[in-house]
Chimera marker file (.cmm) of the C-alpha trace (Angstrom):
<marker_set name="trace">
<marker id="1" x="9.445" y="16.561" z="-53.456" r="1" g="1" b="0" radius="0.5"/>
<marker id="2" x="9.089" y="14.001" z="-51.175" r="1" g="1" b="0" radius="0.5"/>
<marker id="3" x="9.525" y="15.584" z="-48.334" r="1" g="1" b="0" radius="0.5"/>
<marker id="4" x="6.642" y="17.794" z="-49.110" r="1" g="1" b="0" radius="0.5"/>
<marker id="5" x="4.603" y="14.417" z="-49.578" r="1" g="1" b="0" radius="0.5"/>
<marker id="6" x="6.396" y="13.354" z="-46.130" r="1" g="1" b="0" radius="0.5"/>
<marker id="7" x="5.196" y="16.754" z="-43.939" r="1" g="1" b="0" radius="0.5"/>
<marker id="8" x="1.758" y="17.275" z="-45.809" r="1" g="1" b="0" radius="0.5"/>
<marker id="9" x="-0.427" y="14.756" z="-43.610" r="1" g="1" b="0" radius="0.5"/>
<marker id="10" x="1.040" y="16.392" z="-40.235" r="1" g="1" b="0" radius="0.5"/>
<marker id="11" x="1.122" y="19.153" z="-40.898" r="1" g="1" b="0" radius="0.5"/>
<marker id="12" x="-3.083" y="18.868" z="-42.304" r="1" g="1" b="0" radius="0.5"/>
<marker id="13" x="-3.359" y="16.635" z="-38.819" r="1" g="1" b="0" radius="0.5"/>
<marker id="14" x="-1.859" y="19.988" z="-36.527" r="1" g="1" b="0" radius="0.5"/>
<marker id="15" x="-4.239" y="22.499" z="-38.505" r="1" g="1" b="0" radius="0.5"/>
<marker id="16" x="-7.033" y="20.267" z="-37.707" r="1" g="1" b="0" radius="0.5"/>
<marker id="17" x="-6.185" y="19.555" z="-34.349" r="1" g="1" b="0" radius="0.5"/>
<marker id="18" x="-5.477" y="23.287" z="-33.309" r="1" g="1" b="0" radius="0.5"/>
<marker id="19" x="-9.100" y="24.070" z="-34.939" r="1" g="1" b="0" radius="0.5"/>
<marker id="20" x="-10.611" y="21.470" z="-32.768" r="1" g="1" b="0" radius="0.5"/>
<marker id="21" x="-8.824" y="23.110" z="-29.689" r="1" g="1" b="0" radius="0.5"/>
<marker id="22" x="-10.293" y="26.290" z="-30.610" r="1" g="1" b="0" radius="0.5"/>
<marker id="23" x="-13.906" y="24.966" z="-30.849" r="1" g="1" b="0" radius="0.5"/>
<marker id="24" x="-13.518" y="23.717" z="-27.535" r="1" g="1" b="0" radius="0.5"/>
<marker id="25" x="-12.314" y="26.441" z="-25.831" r="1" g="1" b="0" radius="0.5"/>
<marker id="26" x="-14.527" y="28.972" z="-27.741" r="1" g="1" b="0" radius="0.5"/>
<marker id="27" x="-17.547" y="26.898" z="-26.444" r="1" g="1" b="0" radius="0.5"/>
<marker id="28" x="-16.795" y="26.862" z="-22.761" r="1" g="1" b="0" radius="0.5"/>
<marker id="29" x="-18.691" y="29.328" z="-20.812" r="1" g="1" b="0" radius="0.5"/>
<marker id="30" x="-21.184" y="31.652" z="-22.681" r="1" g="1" b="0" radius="0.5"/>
<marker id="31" x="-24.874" y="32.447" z="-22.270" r="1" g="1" b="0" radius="0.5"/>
<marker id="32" x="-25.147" y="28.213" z="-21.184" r="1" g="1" b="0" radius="0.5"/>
<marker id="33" x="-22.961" y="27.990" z="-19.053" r="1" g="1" b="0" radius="0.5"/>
<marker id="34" x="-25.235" y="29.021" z="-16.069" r="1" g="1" b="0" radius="0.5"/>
<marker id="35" x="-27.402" y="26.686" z="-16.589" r="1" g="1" b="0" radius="0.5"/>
<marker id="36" x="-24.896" y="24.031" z="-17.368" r="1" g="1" b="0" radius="0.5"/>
<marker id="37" x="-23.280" y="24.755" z="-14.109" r="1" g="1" b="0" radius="0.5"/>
<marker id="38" x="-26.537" y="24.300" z="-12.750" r="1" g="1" b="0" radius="0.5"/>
<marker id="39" x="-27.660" y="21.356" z="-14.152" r="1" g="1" b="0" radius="0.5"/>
<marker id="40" x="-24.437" y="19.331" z="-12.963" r="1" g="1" b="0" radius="0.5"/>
<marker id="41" x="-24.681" y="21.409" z="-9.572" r="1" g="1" b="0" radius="0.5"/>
<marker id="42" x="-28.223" y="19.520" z="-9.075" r="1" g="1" b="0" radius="0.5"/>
<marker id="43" x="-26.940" y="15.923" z="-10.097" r="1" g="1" b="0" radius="0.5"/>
<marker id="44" x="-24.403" y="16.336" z="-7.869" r="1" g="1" b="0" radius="0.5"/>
<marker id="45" x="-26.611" y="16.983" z="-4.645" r="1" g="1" b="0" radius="0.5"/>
<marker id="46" x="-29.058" y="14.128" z="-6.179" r="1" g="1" b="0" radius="0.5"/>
<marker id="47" x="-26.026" y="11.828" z="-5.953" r="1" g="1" b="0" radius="0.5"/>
<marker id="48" x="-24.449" y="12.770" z="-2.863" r="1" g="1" b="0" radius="0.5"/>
<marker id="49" x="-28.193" y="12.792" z="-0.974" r="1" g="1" b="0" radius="0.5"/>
<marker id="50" x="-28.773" y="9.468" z="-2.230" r="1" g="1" b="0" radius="0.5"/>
<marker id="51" x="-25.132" y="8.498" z="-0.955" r="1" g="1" b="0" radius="0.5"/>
<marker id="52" x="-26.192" y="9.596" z="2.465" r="1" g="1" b="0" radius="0.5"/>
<marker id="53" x="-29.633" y="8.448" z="2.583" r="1" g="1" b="0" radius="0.5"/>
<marker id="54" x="-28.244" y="4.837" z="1.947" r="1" g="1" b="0" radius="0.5"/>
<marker id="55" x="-25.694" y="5.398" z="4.554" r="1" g="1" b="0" radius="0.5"/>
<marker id="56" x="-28.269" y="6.471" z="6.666" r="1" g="1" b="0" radius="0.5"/>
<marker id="57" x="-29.932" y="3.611" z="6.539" r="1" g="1" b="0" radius="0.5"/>
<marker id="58" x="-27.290" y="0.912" z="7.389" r="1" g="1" b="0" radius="0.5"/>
<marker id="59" x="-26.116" y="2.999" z="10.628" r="1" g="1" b="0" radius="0.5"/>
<link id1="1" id2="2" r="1" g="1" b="0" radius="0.2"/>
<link id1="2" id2="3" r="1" g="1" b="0" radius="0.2"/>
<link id1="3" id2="4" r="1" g="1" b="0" radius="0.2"/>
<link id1="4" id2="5" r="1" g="1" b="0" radius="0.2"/>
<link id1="5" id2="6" r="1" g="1" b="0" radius="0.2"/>
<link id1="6" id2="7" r="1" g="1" b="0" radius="0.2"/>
<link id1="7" id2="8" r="1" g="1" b="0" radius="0.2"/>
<link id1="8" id2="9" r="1" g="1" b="0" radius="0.2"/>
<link id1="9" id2="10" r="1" g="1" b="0" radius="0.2"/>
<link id1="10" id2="11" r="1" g="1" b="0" radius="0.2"/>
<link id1="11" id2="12" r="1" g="1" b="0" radius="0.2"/>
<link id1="12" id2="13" r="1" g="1" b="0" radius="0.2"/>
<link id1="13" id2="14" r="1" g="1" b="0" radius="0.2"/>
<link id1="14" id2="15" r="1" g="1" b="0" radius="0.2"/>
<link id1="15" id2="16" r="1" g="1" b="0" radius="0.2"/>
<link id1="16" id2="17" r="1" g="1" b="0" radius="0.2"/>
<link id1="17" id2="18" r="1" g="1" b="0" radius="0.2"/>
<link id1="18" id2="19" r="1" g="1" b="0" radius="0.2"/>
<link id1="19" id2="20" r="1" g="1" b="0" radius="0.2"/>
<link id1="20" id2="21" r="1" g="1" b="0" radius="0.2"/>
<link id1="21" id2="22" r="1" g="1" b="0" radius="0.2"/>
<link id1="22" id2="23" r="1" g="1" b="0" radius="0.2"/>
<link id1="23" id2="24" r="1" g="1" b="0" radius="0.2"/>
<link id1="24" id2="25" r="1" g="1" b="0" radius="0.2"/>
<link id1="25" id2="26" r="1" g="1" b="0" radius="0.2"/>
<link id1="26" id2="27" r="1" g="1" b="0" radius="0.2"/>
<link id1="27" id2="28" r="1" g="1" b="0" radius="0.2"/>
<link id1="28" id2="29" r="1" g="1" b="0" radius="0.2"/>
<link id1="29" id2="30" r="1" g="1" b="0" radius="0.2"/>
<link id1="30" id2="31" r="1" g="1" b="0" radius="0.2"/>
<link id1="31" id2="32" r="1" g="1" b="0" radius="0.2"/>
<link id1="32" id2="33" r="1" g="1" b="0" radius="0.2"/>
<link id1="33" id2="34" r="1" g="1" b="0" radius="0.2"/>
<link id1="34" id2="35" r="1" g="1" b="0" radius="0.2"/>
<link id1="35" id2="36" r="1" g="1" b="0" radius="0.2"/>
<link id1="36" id2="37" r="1" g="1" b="0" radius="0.2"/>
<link id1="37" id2="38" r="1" g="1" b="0" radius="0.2"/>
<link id1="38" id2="39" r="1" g="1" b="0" radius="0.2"/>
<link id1="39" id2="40" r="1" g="1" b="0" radius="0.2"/>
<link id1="40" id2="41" r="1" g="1" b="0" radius="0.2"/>
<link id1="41" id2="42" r="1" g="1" b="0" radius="0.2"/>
<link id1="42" id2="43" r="1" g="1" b="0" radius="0.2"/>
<link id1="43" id2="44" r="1" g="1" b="0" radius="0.2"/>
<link id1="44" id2="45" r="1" g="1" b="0" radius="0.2"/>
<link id1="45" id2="46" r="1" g="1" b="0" radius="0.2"/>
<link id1="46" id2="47" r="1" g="1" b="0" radius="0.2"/>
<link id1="47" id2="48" r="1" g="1" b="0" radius="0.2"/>
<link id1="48" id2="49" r="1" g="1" b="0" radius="0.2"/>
<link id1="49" id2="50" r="1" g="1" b="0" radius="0.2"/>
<link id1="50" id2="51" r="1" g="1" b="0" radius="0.2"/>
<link id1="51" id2="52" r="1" g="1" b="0" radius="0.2"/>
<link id1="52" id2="53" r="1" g="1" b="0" radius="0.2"/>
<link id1="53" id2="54" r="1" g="1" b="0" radius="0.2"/>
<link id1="54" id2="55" r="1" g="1" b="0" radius="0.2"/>
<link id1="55" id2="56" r="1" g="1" b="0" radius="0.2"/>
<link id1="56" id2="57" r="1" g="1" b="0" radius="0.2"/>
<link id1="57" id2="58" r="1" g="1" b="0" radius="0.2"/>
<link id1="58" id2="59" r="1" g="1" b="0" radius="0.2"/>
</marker_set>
C-alpha cells in the first residue's frame, strides 16, 4: 500500500495541472478576444509612437 501512498500526490498534481491547461486554453479567444486584441494593438502603437517621437527629438 505504499506505493498507492507514493503515486497519490502526482498523480492529484497531473489532474490538477491538466485542468489548469484546459482553463487556459478554453479561455483564449471568444467573444473578448477582439477587443483584447485591440486593446494590446493600441498600447503597442502608444509605445512605439512614443519610441519615435523621442528619437525624433535627439536627431
Amino acid at each position: 500500500m505504499d506505493y498507492v501512498s507514493a503515486l497519490v500526490p502526482p498523480v492529484v498534481m497531473a489532474v490538477f495541472f491538466i485542468g489548469v491547461v484546459r482553463v487556459i486554453v478554453k479561455t483564449q479567444g471568444g467573444a473578448a478576444k477582439a477587443k483584447e486584441d485591440a486593446a494590446v494593438d493600441a498600447a503597442l502603437a502608444r509605445a512605439e509612437n512614443a519610441r519615435q517621437a523621442s528619437a525624433g527629438g535627439d536627431a
